[in-house]
N, C-alpha and C positions, 0 to 999 in steps of 0.2 A: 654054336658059332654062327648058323645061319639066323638065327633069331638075331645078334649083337650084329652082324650087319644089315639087317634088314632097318634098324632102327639106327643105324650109326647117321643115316644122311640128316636124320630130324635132330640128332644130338648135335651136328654140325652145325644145324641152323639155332639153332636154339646155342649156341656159345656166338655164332655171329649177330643175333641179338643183343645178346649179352655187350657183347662189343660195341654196337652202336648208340645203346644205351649209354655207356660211359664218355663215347664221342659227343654224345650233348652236353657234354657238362666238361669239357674239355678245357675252358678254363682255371676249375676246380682241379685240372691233374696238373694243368703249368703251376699253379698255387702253390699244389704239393710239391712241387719238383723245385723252385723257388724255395721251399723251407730244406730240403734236404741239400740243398746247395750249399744256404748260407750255412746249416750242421757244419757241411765239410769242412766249411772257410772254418768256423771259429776250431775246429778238433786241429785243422795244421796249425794255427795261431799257438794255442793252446801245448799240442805236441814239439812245437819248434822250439816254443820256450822250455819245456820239461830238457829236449836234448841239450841244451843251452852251447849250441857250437858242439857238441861230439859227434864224430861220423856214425859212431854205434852206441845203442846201450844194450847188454845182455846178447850180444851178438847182432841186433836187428839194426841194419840203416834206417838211416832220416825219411827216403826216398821210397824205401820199401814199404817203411811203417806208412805214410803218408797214401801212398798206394793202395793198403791196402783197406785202409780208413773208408776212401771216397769209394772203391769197389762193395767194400760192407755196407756202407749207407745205402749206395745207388739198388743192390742187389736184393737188401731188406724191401723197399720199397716196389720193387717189380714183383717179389713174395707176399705182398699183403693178400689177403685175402677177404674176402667179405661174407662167405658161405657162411663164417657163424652170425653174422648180422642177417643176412635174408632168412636162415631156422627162427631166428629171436622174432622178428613181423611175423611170421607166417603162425608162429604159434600162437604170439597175441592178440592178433587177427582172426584167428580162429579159421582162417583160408587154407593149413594144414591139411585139412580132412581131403580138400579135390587136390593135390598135388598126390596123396599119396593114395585116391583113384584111377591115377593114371598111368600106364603103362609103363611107361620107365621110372623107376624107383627115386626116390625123391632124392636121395645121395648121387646116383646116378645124374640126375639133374644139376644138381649143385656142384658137381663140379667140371661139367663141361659149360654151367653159367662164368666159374672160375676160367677154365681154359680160355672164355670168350674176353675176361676183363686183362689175362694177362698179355693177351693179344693184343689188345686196346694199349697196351703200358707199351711195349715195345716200342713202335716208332717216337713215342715223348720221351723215352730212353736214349735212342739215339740220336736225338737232338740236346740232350743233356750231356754228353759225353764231351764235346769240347767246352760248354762252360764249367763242367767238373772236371778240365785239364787244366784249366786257367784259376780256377779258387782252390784246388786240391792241389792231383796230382794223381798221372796213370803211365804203369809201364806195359810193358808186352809180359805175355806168361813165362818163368823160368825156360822154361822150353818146349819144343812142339808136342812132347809129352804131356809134360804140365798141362799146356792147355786142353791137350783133349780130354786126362783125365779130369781137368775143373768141369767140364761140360758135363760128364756123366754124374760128379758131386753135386753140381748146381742143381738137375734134373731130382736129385732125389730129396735134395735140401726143399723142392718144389711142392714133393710129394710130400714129407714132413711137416711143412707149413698147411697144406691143407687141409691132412688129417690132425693136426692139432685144433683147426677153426672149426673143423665138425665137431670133434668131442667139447670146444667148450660152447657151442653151438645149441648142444644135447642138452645142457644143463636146463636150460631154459626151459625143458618139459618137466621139471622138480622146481625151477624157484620163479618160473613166469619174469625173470629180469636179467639179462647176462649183460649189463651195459659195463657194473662195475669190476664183474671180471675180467671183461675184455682189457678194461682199462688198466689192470693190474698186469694181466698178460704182456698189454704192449710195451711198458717198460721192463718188466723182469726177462721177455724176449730177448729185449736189444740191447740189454746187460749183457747178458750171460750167451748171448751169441755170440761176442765179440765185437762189435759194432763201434760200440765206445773207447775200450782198453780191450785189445788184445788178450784172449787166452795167457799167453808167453809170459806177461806180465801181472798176473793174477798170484797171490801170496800161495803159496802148495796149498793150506788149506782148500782154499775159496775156490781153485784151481779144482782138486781133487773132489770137491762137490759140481761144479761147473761141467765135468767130463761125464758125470751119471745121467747129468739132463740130456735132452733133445736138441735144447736153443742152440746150441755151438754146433749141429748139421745146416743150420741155415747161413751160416756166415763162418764162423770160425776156420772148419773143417774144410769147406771149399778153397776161399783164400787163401791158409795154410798151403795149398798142394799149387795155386797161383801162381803166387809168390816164392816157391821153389820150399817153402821152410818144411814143405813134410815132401819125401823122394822116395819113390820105392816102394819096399815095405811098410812104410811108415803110410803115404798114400793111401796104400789098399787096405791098411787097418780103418783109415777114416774111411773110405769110402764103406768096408765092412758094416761101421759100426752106422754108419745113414742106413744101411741095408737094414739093421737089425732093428731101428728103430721104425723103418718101414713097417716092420712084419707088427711088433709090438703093437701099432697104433694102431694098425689095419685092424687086428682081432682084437682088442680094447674098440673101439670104434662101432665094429658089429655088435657086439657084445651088449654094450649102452644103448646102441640103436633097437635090439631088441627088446629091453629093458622099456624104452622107450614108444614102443609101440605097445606095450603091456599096458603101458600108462595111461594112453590118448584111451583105449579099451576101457579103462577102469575111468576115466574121468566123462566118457560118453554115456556109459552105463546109468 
């Protein structure tokens, strides 16, 4: 314990790095924040028309749906991550070897560089919230409940997202290129998270494979408990089930990582 404080101050500074890094380039996040906007406009266009004048379909409002739309967009985009993009350089580069001479573990690194960028998204966040009240659509959380339990789901939907960016991260120490799995990642993510279509609305099938992934702790699961549509019991199942996938990732994650350091061994050799 006193070792992880003694190092906690340089990990602080090393995430406000991180952060001001992405402050250079600040134009590049209004960009992003511009394309997630227009997403939201065409998804109510697009939703408005599916309701065609119904207050509900399958029990869910116009209002709510629409809600929860622009929250899943806005909320994907604060989760991005880039930790499997700086594994991908560092190992191409061959600059691996001194990160992971250095006193703090290189996972350790990567994700308080993580911490420092999601820092950096917050304040272009809250300046995006009233243009995504005027092109979407935002309510307040079912209730005081709701919201706090959203807060603890989001936090772990947080951790989820970023141990999925390390393990596909890893891969890059077996195929030297992880560009086009990313690329596969980021739409089968913000499928099957909910981002697009709603979980509720997914055939049982498509449904019943969608609930074994991970992607629906990043978006689905939280929203759900937002938006009042999961209450209770039902809540602390999802939240459970973010937990569960926490632990999952975490020791798959080590696991690979050591795998992975066998490898750098064997490729130095």
């Amino acid at each position: 314990m006193t070792e992880v404080a003694a190092r906690l101050p340089g990990l602080v500074k090393l995430a406000g790095l991180s952060a001001q890094v992405h402050y250079a380039y600040r134009v590049n996040l209004l960009l992003q924040l511009v394309g997630i906007l227009v997403q939201i406009y065409l998804l109510k266009v697009v939703w408005t028309t599916v309701y065609a004048g119904r207050a509900e379909v399958d029990g869910v409002a116009l209002p709510v749906l629409i809600s929860y739309l622009t929250l899943a967009n806005l909320q994907l985009w604060l989760l991005e991550t880039e930790v499997g993009r700086v594994i991908h350089e560092k190992v191409r580069e061959g600059t691996i070897a001194l990160d992971l001479a250095r006193p703090v573990g290189l996972i350790g690194q990567l994700v308080w560089r993580q911490i420092g960028l999601t820092a950096a998204l917050v304040p272009f966040l809250a300046v995006a919230l009233p243009a995504a009240l005027v092109v979407g659509g935002l309510q307040l959380p079912a209730s005081p409940e709701a919201g706090a339990l959203y807060a603890v789901s989001l936090a772990l939907g947080y951790g989820v997202s970023v141990l999925i960016a390390i393990l596909l991260g890893l891969v890059v120490f077996w195929t030297f290129e992880s560009h086009g799995v990313f690329a596969i990642y980021q739409f089968v993510n913000r499928f099957f998270a909910g981002a697009l279509v709603p979980l509720w609305f997914f055939p049982d099938q498509l449904r019943s494979v969608a609930e074994l992934l991970p992607f629906q702790t990043q978006a689905y699961l939280p929203l759900s408990i937002y938006v009042g549509r999961a209450t209770g019991t039902d809540a602390l199942r999802g939240i459970a089930v973010q937990a569960f996938w926490i632990l999952a990732l975490y020791l798959l994650t080590a696991a690979l990582w050591r795998k992975a350091m066998r490898h750098v061994v064997v490729q130095g050799g």
